[in-house]
N, C-alpha and C positions, 0 to 999 in steps of 0.2 A: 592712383595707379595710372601709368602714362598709358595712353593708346599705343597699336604696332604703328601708326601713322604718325603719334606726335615722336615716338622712341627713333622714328627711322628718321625724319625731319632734325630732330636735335642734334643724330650722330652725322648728318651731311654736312649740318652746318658746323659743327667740329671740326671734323676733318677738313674743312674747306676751310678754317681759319688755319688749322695746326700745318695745313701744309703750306702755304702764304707764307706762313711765318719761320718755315724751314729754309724757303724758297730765297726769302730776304737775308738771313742767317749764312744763307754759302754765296751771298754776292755783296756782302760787307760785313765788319767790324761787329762787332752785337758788342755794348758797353757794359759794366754790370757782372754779379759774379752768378755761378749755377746758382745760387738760391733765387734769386733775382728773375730768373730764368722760369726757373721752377713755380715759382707766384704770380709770372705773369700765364705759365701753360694752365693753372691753377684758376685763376682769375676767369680763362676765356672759357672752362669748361659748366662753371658755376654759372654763366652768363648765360650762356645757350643752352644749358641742360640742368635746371635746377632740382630736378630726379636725380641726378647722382651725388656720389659721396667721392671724396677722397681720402687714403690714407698715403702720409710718409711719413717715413721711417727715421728717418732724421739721424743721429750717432746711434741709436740703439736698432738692433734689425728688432722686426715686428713681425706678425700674419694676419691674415683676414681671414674669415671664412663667409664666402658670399649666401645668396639667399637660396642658392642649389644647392649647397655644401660643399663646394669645388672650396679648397685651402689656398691661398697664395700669402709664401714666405718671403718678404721683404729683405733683400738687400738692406746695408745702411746706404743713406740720402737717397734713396728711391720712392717715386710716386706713382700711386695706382688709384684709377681715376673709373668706377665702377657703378652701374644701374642698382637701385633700391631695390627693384623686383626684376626678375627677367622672364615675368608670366606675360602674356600675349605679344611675345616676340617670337621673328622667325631665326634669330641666333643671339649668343650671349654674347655680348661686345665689351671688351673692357680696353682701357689704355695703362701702359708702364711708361716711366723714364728710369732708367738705373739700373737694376738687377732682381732678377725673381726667380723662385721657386714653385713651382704651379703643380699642383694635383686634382685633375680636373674629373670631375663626375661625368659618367657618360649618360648622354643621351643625343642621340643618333637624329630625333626631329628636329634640335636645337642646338648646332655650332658653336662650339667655343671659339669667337675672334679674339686676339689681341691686337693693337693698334700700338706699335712699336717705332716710334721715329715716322718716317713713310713707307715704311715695311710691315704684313701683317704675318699673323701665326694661326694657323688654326686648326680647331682637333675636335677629336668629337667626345673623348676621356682619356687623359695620357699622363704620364709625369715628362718635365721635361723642366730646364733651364733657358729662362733669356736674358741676355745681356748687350744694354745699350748704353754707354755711360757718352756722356755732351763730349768730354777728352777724345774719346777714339773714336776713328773712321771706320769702325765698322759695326755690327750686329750680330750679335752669335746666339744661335741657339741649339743647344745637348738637348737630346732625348733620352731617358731613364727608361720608360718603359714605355710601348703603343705605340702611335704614329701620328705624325703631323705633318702639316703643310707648311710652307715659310717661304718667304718672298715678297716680287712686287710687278703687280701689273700680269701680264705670261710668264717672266722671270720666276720662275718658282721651282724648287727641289721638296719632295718628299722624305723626309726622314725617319727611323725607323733606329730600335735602341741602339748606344755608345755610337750614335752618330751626329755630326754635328755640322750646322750649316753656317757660312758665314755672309753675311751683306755689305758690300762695299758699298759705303756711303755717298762717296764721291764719282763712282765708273755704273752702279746701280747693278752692278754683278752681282750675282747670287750663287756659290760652289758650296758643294758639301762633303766629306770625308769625316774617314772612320777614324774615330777619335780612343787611343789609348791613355789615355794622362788621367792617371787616377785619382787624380787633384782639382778634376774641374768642376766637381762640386763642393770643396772642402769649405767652403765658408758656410756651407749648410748643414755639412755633417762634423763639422768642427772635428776635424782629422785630415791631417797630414802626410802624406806617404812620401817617402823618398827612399830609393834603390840603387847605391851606386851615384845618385844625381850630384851633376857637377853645381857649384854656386851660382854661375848664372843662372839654373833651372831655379833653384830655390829661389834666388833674388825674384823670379819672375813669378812663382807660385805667390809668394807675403805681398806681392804686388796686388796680385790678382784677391785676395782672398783681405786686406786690408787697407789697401789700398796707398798704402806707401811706398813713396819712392825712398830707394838705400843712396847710400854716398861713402864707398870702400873708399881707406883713404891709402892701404895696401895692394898692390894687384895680386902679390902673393896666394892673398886670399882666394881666388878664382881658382887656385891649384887645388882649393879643396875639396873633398865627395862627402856625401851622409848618406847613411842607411840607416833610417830612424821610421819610428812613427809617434808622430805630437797630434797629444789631442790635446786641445786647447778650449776654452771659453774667451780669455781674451788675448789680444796681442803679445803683451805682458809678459802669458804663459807661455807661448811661444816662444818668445826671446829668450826666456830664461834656458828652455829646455833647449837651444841653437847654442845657448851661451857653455850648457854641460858639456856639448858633443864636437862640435869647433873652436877651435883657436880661437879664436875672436870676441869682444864687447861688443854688444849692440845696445844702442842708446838712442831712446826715442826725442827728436828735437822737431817739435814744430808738425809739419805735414814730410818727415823726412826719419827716416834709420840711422844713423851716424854710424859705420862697423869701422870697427880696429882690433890691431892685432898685428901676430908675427906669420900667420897664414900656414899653410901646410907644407 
């Protein structure tokens, strides 16, 4: 069992690598693909804090359940990097890279941190969503239910449910708004809503929720709207049931959508 001395000692010296090495990251070139990435944030955490564990999730999503019984729902290619015990600490501390689903146990003597990019999150029991992926400049996190903190440094917003904050990466802004898009947890609830939504919204939902990019090779297609709901388990099913309801093929090529068709 680690000491609150040696627990607070390991996670300084964490942070004080992982942000060095964000620091080098936005003032050159970084070689090497996210996994590469992912193995070396991997690498420094096991170094300095051989108490923790990590789980990713890799092409399949996963969950954990920690030693409070707080649930975190792994995104796919997301890493969470988490203490063995979180008994004789003064807050639970953990890190993401990627996407999560957090249902966290309350207890009010002991803070639930996340350590997200150079941005933290913290609550004290809440459901909520965060998303950092290495591609985008920013950090977003929904709140489901309860309340949480999010930001960096004094930059910080409160958030409170179907609200949502986002971190710019690069300006270190921190804005939050109330977020309608009943899709922004659909990779969790494996359900799809669409109302009227134009194809861009949809291109931008399969994006968000599998992370593929489309390649229309008609613009046609953009004229077109759905009113559907897709529950899905995999991509797959999704495309089939886009394939019933729109003009168009969708054909999956590589890390990419291929849509064709004569559009609406």
């Amino acid at each position: 069992m680690l000491s609150k001395k040696d627990y607070d000692d390991s996670w300084e010296a964490i942070e004080g690598h992982i942000s060095k090495r964000k620091q080098q990251r936005r003032n050159q070139f970084v070689a090497g693909s996210a996994m590469a990435t992912a193995a070396i944030f991997l690498l420094i955490f096991n170094i300095y804090s051989p108490m923790t564990l990590n789980r990713r999730s890799g092409d399949e999503q996963t969950n954990v359940v920690l030693q409070d019984d707080s649930r975190i729902y792994l995104n796919k290619n997301s890493t969470l990097i988490y203490p063995k015990s979180f008994e004789d600490t003064t807050e639970r501390r953990v890190s993401l890279e990627g996407e999560a689903f957090f249902e966290v146990e309350r207890d009010e003597k002991v803070p639930f941190k996340i350590i997200v990019d150079e941005a933290e999150v913290q609550v004290l029991g809440t459901s909520f969503n965060v998303r950092s992926r290495e591609s985008e400049n920013q950090i977003e996190v929904f709140v489901k239910t309860g309340k949480v903190e999010f930001g960096k440094g004094n930059k910080t917003v409160v958030l409170t449910p179907n609200e949502m904050g986002i971190y710019d990466k690069a300006s270190e802004a921190v804005v939050k708004k109330t977020l309608t898009d009943s899709n922004s947890l659909a990779w969790h609830s494996k359900k799809m809503v669409f109302d009227k939504s134009r194809f861009i919204e949809i291109e931008k939902t399969l994006y968000k929720v599998f992370g593929y990019q489309m390649k229309v090779d008609n613009p046609n297609i953009y004229n077109c709207a759905l009113t559907s709901t897709i529950e899905f388990e995999t991509i797959e099913d999704a495309l089939q049931i886009l394939e019933a309801t729109i003009g168009a093929t969708f054909v999956l090529d590589g890390d990419k959508i291929l849509v064709s068709g004569d559009g609406c």
